[in-house]
N, C-alpha and C positions, 0 to 999 in steps of 0.2 A: 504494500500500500504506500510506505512513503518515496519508492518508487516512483507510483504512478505522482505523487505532487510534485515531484521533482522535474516531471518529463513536462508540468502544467504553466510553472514559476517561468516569469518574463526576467530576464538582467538589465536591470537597466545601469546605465554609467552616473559616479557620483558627480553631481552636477559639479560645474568650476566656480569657485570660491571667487573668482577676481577677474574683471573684464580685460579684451587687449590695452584697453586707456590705462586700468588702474596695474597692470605689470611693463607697460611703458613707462610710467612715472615711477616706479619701485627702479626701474633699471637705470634711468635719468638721476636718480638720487643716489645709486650703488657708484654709477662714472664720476660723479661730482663728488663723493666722498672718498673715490679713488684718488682722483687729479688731487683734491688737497693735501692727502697723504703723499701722493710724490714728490712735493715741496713741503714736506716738514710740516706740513698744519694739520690736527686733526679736527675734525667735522663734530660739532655738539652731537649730531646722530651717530657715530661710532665711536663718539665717548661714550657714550654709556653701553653701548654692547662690550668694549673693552673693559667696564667697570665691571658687568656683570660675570665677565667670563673670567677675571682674572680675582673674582672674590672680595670681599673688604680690605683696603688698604692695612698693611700691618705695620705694626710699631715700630719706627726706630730710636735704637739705645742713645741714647747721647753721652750717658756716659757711667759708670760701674760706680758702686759706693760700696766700701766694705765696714759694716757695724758692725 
């Protein structure tokens, strides 16, 4: 029997999340936050993916005391 529902079921494709306009602009902001990178600048938009990917900034020591 679950067969035959099987042979019944349509497939359909998961529809696309984002139009040609709206993955034009994603790609328009990927090249412009490239080029800044090639001169040393980085892009408010890939600071903070670089925040998030490299974790909470950590401490540093300045300098040792011994009590």
């Amino acid at each position: 029997m679950a067969r035959d529902e099987d042979d019944n079921m349509t497939v359909v494709p998961f529809p696309a999340s984002e139009t040609q306009d709206e993955h034009d602009r994603i790609r328009k902001s990927n090249d412009r936050d490239q080029e800044m990178e090639r001169h040393g600048e980085q892009s408010p938009h890939a600071r903070g993916y670089d925040e998030a990917a490299d974790g909470p900034p950590t401490l540093k020591i300045q300098r040792v005391v011994d009590e």
